[in-house]
C-alpha positions in Angstrom: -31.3 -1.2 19.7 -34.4 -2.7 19.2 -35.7 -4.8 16.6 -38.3 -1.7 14.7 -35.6 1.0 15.2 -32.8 -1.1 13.5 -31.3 0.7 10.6 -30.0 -1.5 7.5 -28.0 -0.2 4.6 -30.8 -1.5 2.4 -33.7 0.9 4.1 -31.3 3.5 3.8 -30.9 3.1 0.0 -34.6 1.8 -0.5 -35.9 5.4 -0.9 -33.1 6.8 -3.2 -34.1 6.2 -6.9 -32.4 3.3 -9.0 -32.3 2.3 -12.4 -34.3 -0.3 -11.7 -37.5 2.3 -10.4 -36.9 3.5 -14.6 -37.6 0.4 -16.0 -34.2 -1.0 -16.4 -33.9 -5.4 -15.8 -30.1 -5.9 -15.5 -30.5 -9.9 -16.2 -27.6 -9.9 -18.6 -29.7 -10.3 -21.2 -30.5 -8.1 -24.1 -34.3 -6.7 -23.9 -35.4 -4.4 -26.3 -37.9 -1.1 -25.8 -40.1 -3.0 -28.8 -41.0 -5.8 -25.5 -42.6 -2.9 -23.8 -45.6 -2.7 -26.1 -45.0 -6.3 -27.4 -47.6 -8.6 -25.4 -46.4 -11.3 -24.1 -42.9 -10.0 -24.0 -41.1 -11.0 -20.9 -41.1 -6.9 -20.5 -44.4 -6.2 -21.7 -45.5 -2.9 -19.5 -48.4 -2.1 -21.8 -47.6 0.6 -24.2 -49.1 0.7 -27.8 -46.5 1.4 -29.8 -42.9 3.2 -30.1 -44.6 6.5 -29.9 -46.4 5.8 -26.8 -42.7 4.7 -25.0 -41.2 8.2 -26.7 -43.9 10.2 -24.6 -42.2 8.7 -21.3 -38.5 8.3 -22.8 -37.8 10.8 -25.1 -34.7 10.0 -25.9 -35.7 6.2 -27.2 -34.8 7.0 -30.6 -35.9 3.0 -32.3 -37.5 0.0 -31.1 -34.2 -1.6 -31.5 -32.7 0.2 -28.5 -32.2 -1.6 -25.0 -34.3 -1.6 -22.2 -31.8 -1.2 -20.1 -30.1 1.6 -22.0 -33.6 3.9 -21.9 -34.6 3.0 -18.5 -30.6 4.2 -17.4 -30.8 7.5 -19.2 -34.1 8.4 -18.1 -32.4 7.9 -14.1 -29.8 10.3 -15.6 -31.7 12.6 -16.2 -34.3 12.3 -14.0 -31.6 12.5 -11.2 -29.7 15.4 -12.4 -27.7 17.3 -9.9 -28.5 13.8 -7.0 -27.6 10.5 -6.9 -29.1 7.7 -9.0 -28.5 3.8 -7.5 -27.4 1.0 -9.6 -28.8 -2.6 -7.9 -26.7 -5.5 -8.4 -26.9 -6.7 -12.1 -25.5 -6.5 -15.3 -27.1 -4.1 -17.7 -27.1 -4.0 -21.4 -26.4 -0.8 -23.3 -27.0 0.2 -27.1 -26.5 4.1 -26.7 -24.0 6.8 -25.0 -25.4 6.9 -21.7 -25.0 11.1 -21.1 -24.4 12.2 -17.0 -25.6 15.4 -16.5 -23.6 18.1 -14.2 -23.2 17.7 -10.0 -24.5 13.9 -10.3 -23.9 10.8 -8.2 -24.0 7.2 -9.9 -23.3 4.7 -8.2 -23.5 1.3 -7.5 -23.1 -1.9 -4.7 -19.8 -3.1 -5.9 -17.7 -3.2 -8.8 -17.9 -7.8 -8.3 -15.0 -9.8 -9.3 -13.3 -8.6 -12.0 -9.5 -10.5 -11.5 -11.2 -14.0 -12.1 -12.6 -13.6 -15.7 -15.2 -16.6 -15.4 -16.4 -15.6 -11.9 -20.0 -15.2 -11.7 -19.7 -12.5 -9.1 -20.6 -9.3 -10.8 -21.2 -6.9 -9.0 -23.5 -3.7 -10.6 -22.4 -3.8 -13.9 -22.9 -2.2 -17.6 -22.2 -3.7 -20.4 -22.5 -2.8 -24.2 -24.2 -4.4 -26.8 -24.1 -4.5 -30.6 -22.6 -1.4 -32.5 -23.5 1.1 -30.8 -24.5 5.1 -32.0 -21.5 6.7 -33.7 -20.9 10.6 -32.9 -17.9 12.9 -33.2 -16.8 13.0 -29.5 -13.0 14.7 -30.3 -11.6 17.2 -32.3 -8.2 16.0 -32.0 -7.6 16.9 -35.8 -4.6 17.2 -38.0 -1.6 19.8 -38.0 -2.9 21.7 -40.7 -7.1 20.9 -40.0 -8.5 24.7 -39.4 -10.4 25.9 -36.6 -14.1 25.0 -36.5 -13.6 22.0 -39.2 -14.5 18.3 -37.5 -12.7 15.8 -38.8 -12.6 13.1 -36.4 -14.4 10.0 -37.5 -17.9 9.5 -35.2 -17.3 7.0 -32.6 -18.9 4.9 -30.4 -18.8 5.4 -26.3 -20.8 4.4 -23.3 -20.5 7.1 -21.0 -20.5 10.8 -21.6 -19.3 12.9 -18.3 -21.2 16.5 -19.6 -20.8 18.6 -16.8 -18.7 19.6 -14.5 -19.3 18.2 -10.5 -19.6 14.4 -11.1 -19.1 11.5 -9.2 -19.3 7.4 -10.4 -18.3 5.1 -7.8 -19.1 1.5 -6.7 -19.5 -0.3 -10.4 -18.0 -1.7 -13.5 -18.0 -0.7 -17.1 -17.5 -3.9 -19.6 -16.9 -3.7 -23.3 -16.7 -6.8 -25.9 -14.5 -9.5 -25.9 -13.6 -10.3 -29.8 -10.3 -9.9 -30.4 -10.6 -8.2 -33.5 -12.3 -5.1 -32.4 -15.9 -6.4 -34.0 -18.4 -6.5 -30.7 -16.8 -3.3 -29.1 -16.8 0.6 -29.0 -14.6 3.0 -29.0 -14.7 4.3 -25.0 -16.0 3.1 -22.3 -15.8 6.5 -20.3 -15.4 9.9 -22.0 -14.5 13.0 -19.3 -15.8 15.7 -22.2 -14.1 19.0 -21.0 -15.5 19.0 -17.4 -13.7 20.1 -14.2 -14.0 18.1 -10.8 -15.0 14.5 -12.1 -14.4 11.7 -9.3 -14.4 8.4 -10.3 -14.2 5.7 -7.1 -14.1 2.0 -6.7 -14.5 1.8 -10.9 -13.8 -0.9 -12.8 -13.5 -0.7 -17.0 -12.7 -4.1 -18.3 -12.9 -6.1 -21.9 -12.1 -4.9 -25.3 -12.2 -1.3 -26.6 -11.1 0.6 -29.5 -9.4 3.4 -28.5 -9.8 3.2 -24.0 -11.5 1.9 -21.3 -11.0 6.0 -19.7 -10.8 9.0 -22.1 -9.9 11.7 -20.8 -10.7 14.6 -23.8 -8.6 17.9 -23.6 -10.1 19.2 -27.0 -14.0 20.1 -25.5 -14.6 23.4 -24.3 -16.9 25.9 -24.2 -15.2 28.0 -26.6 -15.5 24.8 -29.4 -19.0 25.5 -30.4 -18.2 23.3 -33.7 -18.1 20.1 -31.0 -21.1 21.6 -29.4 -22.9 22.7 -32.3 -22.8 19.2 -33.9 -24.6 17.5 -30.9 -27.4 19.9 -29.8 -28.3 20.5 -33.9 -27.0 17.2 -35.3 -27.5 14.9 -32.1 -30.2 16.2 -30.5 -28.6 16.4 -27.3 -26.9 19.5 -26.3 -23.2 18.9 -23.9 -22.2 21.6 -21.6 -18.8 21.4 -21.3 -16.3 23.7 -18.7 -13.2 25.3 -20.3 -11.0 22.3 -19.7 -11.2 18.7 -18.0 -9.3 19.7 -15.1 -9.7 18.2 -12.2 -9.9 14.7 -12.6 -9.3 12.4 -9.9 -9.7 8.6 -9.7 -9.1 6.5 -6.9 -9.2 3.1 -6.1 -9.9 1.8 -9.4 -8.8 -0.7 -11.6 -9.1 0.5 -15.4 -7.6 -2.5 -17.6 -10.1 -2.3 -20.8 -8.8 -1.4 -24.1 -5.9 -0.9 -26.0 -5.2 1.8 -23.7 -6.1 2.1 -19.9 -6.2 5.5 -19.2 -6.1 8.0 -22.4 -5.6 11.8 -21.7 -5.5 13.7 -25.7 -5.9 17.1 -26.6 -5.7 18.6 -30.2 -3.5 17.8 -32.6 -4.1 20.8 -34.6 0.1 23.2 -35.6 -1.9 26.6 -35.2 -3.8 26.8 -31.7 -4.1 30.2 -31.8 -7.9 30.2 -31.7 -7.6 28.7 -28.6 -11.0 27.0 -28.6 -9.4 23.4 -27.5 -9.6 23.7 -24.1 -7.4 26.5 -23.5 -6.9 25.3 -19.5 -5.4 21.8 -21.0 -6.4 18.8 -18.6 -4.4 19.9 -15.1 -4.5 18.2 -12.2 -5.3 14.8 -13.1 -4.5 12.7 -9.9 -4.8 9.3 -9.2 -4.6 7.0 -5.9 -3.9 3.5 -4.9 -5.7 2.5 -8.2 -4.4 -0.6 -11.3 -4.2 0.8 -14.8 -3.6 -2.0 -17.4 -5.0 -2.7 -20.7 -7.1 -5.6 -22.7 -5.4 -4.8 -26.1 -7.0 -6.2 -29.3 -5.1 -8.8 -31.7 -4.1 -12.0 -29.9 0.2 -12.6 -28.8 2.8 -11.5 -30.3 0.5 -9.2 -32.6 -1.0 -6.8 -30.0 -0.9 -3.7 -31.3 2.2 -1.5 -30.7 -0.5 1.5 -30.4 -1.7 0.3 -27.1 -0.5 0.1 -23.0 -1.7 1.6 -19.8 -1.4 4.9 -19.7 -1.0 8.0 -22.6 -0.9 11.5 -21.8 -0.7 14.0 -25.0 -1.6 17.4 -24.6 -0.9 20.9 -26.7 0.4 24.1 -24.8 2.2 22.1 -22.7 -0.3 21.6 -20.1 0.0 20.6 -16.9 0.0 18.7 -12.9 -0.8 15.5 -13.8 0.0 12.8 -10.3 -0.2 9.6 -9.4 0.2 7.8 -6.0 0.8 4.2 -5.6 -0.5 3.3 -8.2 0.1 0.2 -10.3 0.7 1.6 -13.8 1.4 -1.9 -16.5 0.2 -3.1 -19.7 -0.6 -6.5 -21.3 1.5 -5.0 -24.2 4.1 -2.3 -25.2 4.1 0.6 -23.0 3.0 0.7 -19.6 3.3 4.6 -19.6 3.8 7.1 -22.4 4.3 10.1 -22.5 4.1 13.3 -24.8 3.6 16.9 -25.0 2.9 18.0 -21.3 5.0 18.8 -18.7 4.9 18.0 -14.5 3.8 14.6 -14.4 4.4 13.0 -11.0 5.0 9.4 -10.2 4.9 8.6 -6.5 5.8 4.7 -4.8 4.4 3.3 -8.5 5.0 -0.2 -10.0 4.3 -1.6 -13.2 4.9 -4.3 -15.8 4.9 -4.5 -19.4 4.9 -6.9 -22.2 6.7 -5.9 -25.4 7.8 -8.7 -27.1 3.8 -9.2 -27.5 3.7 -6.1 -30.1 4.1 -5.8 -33.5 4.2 -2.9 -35.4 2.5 -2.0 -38.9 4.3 -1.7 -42.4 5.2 2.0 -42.7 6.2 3.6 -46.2 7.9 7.3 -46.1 10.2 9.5 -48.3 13.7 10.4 -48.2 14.3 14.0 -48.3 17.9 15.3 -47.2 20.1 11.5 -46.8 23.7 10.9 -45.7 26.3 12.5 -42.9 25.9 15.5 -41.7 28.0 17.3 -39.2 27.7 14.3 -37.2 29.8 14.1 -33.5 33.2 12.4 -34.1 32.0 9.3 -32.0 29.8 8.6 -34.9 32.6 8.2 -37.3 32.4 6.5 -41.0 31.5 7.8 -44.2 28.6 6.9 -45.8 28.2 3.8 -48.4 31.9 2.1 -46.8 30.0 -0.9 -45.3 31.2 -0.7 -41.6 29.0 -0.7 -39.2 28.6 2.8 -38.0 25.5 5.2 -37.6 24.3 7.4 -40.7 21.5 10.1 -40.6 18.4 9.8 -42.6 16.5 13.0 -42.6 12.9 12.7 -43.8 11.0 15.7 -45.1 7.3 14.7 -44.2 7.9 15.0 -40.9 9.5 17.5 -38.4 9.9 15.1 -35.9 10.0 10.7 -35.4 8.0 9.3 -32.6 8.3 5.4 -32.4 4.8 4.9 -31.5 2.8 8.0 -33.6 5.5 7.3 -36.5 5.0 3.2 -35.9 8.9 3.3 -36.6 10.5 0.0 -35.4 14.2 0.2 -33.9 16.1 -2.8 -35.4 13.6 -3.5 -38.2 15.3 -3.6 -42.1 14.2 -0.9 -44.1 14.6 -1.1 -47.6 13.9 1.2 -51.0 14.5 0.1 -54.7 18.3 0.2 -54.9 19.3 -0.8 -50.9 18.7 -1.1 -47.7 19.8 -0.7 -43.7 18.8 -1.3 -39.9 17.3 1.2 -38.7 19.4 1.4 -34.7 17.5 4.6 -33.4 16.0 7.8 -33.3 17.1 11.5 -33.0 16.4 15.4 -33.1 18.8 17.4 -35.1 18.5 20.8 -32.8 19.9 22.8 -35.6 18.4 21.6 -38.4 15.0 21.4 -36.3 14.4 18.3 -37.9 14.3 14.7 -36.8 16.1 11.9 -38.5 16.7 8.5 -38.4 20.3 6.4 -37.1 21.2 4.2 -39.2 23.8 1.5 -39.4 24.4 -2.2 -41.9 23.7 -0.2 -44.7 23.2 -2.4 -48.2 23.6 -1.2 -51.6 23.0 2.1 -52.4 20.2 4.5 -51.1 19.8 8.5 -52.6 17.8 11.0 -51.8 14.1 10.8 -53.4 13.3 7.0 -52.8 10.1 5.6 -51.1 11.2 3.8 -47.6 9.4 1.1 -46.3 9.4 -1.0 -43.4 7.3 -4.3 -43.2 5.4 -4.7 -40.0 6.9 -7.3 -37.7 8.1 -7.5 -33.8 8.6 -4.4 -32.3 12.1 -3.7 -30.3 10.4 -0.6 -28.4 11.9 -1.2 -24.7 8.2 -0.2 -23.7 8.0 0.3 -19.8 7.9 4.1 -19.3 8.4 6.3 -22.5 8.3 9.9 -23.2 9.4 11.2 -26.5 11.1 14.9 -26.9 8.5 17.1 -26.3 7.8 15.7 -23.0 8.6 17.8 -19.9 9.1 17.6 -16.5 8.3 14.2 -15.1 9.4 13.7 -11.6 9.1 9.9 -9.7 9.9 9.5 -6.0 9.8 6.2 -3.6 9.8 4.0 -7.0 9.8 0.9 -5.9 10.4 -1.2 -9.8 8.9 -0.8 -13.3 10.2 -3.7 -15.4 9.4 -5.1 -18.7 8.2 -9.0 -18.8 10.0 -11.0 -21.5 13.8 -11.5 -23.1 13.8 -7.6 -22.3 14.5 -8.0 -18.9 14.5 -4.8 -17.9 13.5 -3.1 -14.5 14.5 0.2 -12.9 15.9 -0.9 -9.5 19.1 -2.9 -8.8 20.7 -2.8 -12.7 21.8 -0.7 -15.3 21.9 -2.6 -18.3 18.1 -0.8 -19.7 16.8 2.0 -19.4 14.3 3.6 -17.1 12.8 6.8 -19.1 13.3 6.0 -22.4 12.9 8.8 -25.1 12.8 9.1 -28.9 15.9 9.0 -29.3 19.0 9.0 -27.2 19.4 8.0 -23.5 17.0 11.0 -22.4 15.7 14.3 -24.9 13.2 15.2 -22.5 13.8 18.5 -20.9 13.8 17.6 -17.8 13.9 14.6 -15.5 13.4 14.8 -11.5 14.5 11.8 -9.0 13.1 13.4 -5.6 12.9 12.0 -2.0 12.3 13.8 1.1 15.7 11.9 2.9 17.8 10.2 0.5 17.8 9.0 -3.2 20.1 6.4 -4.5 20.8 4.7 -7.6 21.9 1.5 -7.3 24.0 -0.2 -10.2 25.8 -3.8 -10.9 28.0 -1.6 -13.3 31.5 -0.6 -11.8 31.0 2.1 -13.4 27.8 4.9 -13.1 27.6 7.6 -15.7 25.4 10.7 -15.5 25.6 12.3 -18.9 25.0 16.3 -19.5 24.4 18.1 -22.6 25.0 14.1 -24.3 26.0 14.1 -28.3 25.6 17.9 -29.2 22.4 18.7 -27.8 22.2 22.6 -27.6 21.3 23.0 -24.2 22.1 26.3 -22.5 23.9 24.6 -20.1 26.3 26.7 -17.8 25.7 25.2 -14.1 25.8 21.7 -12.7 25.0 21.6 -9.1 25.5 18.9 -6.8 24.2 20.0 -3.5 25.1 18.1 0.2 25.0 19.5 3.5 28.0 16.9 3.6 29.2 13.9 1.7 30.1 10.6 2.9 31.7 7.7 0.7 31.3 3.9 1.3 34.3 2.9 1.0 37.7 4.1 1.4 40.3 5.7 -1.1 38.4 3.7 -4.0 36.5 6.5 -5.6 38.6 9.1 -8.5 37.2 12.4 -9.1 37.6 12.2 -13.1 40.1 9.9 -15.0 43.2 10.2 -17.5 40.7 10.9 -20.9 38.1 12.4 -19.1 39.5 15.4 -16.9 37.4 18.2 -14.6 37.7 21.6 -15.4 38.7 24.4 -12.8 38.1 23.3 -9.3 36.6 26.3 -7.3 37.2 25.5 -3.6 37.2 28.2 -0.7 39.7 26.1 0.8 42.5 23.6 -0.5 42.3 19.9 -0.3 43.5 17.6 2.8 45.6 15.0 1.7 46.1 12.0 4.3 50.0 12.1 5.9 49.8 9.9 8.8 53.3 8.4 9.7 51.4 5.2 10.8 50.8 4.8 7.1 54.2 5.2 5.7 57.9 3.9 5.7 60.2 6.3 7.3 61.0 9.6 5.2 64.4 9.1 3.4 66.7 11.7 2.7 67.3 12.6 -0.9 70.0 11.6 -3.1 73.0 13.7 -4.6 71.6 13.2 -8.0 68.3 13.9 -6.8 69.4 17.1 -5.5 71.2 18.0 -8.9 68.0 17.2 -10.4 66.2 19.5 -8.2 68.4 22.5 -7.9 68.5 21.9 -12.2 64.5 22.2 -12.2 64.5 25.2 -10.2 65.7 27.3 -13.0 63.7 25.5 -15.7 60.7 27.2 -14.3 59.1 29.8 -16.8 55.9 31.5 -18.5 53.7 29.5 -21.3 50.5 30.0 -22.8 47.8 27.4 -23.7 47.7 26.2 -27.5 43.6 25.8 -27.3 43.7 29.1 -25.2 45.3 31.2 -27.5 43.1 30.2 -30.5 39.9 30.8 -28.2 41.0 34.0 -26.7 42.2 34.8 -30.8 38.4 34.2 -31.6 37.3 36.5 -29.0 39.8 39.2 -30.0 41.6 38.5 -26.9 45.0 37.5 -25.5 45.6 34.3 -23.4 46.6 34.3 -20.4 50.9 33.8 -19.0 50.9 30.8 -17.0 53.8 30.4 -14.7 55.7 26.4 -14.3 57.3 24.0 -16.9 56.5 21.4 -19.0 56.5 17.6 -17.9 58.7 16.6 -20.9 61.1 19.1 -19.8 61.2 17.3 -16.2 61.6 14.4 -17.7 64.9 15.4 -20.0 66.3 17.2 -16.4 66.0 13.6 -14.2 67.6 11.1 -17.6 70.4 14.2 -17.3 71.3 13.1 -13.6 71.1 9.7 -14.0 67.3 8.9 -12.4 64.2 7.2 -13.4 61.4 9.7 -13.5 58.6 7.6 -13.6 59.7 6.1 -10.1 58.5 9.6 -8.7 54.5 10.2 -8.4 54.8 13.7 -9.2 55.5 12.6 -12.7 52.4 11.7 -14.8 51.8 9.7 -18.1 47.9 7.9 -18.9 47.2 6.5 -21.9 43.7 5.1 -22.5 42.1 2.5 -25.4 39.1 3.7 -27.9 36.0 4.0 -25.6 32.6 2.8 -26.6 28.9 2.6 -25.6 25.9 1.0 -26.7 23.5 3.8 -27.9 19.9 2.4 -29.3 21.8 -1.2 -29.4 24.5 0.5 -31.6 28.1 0.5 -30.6 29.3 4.1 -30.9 32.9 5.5 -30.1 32.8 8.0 -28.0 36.5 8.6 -27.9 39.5 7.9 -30.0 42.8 6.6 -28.0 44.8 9.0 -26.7 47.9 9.9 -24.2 48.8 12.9 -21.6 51.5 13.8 -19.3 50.9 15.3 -16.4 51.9 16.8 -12.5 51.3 16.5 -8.8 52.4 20.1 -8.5 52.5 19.4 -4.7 55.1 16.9 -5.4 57.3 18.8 -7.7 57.0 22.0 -6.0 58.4 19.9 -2.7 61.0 18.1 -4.7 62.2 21.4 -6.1 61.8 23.8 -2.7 63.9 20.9 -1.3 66.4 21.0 -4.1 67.0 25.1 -3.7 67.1 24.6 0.3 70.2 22.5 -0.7 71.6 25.2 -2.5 70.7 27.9 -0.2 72.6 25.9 2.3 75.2 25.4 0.4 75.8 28.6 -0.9 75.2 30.1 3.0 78.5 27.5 3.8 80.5 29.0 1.4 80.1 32.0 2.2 80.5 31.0 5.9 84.2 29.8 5.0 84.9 32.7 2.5 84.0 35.2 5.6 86.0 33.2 8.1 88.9 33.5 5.4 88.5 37.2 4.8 88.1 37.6 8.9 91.5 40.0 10.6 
């Protein structure tokens, strides 16, 4: 190719607008519109006053605002529905920069944004001062009505309005004060729009709330969000009926308390259905970092902060994310709330909770003491051991550690006494959440305020979903672990917890470990539990299926199928079990005893009908009879074998396990979860040989005798 038909990337782009073709500088430095009729400004262009730059950007509102800021917006909108270029620099912003539907922005490179101090910068935007404050949400309270805003005005740099848009190839950069002063509250909004790309972006430095916000209460059914910008604001938002559709891919979003932020209304009666009624579905990610720059300084980041926070009403829906790196600088690398089917696919992550602290908290105790609580609980209230107690509050139906800032381990204290606080659960028929309690001082009644003072979280952070989560299924996990005297990672151990809930081991509905070949669980533990319908949860639970086109064990004659305390039901099998008999592994048969035999012929007639205690008191309930069950009692066997003079416990066939008081740790409180106990017990295989062999003795016996007595009565 010759030298005049060469084509360089930089001819290509030469003839597609840029920022820079609007006015905008990108020096890092902050110019104002006021140097544009200011002679001898380094900006000067020549205008003659404020007016005189309105005529050509409109939306300049004051002198004050940036250069870069009004030459940006005027690309914006010049550009609708194309692309607009952003050269290499680092622009200053004052105002919401507002992209309009089915456009491009995008940039040369997002620069070096792992090395803090490197000068390598890529395109880049950057706020400045205190930005314009709007109501962007209508996240609400339970009991706010429909069409009320109440959701303080905020600050936020870019506004995705319209459905169809793409940002790619730059970086987004809020403040850097560590108290919150120099930054806004967003760095990207998604307001209610479907098929939003972002690519190759970067959010990094301080923000209020996120670097990504990902909005599920726009729609275009709220005309109380709308109304309030095109009559209040001056700038009217088309919004879609949800933000669906929103994909990001390889990008690195570690600005703000939180990463990625995905909220919809907050609002009890949603009947109206105005906040976006089609939720935020099918947010996907790929191959992207999501971390966070949380304000305060370590340990006192804020325990309202981590990577990634999904919360949506009506349950809403398909949310993925594929190798991804999802961490935090603080407490939760992920957490989760109302939705249901988020995926995880070949993830990683790290988090940082001893860095959090959590604020003073002050509630009221409604209903206060034990209340049909499980046996393992055990105790009664005010004895001073240290065992779990319930503490119902009334001001709320349910405890979330995060929305509720309730600290697990903290003191909490009212005017007559005081206890730790070891967990938090759901009461499913009472409807009503409640505290676990245990190291209870002094005396506490019904009434009194409760306060906690704000100090070091215990949160595990990591992943978290509370109880109204649903549905979250990970496959080809690699580790997720929690940096600090936590320790805690989901791979080779046991000892924390992977999903961790409000509340018990897991209260979310459902929890998925999928692969398209094999899944394993690997534990240190000699011992692996799976838990069902844990500590009287209610759940209509009348099938556990395990399903294997065949099952193969690692080792050999090691593994039980139940134990002494904890026994299977009925075994349903469509054919009996095989039971090794190989001579190779066994002395050589004996024959039996003359005791034994006495013994055996004497069980023979000991066998009988009997009925179930517990069966006949659940069949009485029912208004039915139990069923005849045909055999004998251990005990019995036992008397029968002392009668002829033999050991019975030197036979396998004869059964008796005791078993000590069994604990676990539950929210770092040591439960019982059952009392010591005995049971006797058969291998009916055994004793039915041992007795068949006992009446072939007499049968052959008896057919001797009569042998003689017919060779006696024989002419």
């Amino acid at each position: 190719m010759s030298d005049d038909t060469q084509v360089t990337l930089q001819a290509i782009t030469a003839d597609q607008p840029s920022i820079k073709d609007f006015g905008a500088i990108g020096d890092g430095t902050l110019h104002l519109v006021s140097e544009w009729y200011t002679p001898g400004a380094a900006a000067y262009r020549g205008y003659a006053d404020l007016a005189a730059v309105q005529v050509d950007y409109p939306h300049v509102r004051q002198s004050s605002d940036s250069i870069d800021w009004a030459a940006t917006q005027a690309g914006l909108d010049a550009c609708a529905g194309s692309a607009l270029r952003v050269p290499q620099g680092t622009y200053l912003l004052t105002d919401t920069c507002y992209v309009n539907a089915g456009t491009t922005v995008y940039g040369v490179g997002v620069g070096d944004n792992w090395a803090v101090t490197s000068s390598v910068k890529g395109a880049r935007f950057k706020l400045s001062g205190e930005g314009v404050k709007r109501i962007w949400t209508d996240v609400g309270a339970p009991d706010t009505p429909a069409g009320t805003l109440v959701d303080a005005p905020v600050a936020i740099m870019f506004a995705l309005c319209g459905s169809g848009i793409m940002l790619s190839n730059f970086a987004v950069e809020g403040g850097s004060a560590t108290d919150g002063s120099d930054t806004w509250f967003a760095g990207i909004f998604n307001a209610g729009v479907r098929r939003t790309l972002l690519d190759r972006i970067d959010v990094v430095g301080t923000f209020l709330k996120a670097g990504v916000y990902v909005d599920g209460t726009w729609s275009k059914t709220n005309t109380a969000l709308r109304n309030i910008h095109r009559d209040t604001y001056g700038r009217d938002v088309p919004s879609d009926q949800a933000s669906n559709e929103f994909t990001y891919q390889n990008c690195w979003f570690k600005g703000g308390n939180w990463g990625l932020y995905a909220k919809g209304t907050d609002r009890t009666d949603t009947s109206a259905d105005i906040w976006s009624p089609g939720g935020v579905s099918d947010l996907v990610g790929f191959a992207s970092r999501i971390d966070n720059t949380p304000l305060g300084e370590r340990p006192n980041f804020p325990e309202d902060s981590g990577g990634y926070y999904r919360d949506f009403h009506n349950g809403f829906q398909n949310r993925r994310h594929f190798s991804c790196r999802i961490g935090s600088q603080s407490a939760y690398g992920i957490f989760l709330d109302r939705g249901r089917f988020e995926q995880f696919d070949g993830f990683y992550g790290e988090t940082r909770a001893e860095r959090c602290v959590t604020q003073a908290v002050e509630k009221t105790i409604g209903d206060l003491g034990v209340v049909a609580v499980p046996a393992n609980f055990g105790g009664d209230w005010g004895n001073g051991n240290p065992v779990t107690y319930r503490v119902y509050l009334t001001d709320s139906s349910r405890i979330d550690v995060l929305q509720q800032a309730v600290r697990i381990g903290a003191t909490w204290t009212t005017e007559t006494g005081s206890f730790v606080l070891s967990g938090v659960n759901f009461d499913q028929v009472t409807g009503r959440a409640y505290l676990m309690t245990s190291a209870v001082q002094g005396s506490i009644s019904a009434g009194q305020a409760l306060s906690q003072a704000a100090g070091q979280t215990a949160a595990n952070g990591g992943f978290y979903a509370t109880d109204r989560s649903e549905a979250v299924q990970t496959s080809g996990q690699t580790a997720f672990k929690t940096a600090g005297p936590l320790n805690a990672f989901f791979g080779p151990t046991t000892h924390t917890r992977y999903l961790r809930t409000a509340g018990l081991a897991s209260t979310s509905r459902q929890l998925l470990a999928t692969a398209s070949d094999e899944v394993s669980f690997n534990c240190d533990s000699p011992q692996f539990n799976v838990f069902v319908n844990r500590y009287g949860f209610n759940a209509d639970l009348s099938t556990y299926r395990m399903r294997y086109l065949g099952t193969s064990l690692e080792s050999y004659n090691e593994m039980n199928l139940g134990s002494a305390s904890r026994k299977c039901g009925t075994v349903f099998a469509r054919t009996g079990s095989i039971s090794t008999s190989d001579a190779r592994l066994k002395t050589p048969v004996r024959a039996f005893t003359a005791q034994e035999l006495g013994a055996a012929m004497a069980l023979g007639g000991e066998i009988g009908f009997y009925q179930f205690l517990a069966a006949i008191e659940d069949k009485r309930k029912a208004g039915e009879n139990a069923r005849e069950h045909c055999g004998m009692t251990v005990q019995r066997v036992i008397e029968v074998f002392q009668e002829h003079g033999l050991d019975p416990f030197n036979y396998s066939f004869i059964c008796h396990d005791c078993w000590d008081d069994e604990f676990e740790t539950v929210e770092g409180q040591r439960v019982q979860t059952r009392s010591a106990g005995d049971e006797f017990s058969f291998r009916i295989s055994g004793l039915i040989l041992f007795i068949t062999r006992g009446l072939v003795h007499m049968s052959k016996d008896n057919q001797t005798r009569l042998d003689a007595l017919d060779a006696l009565l024989r002419p």
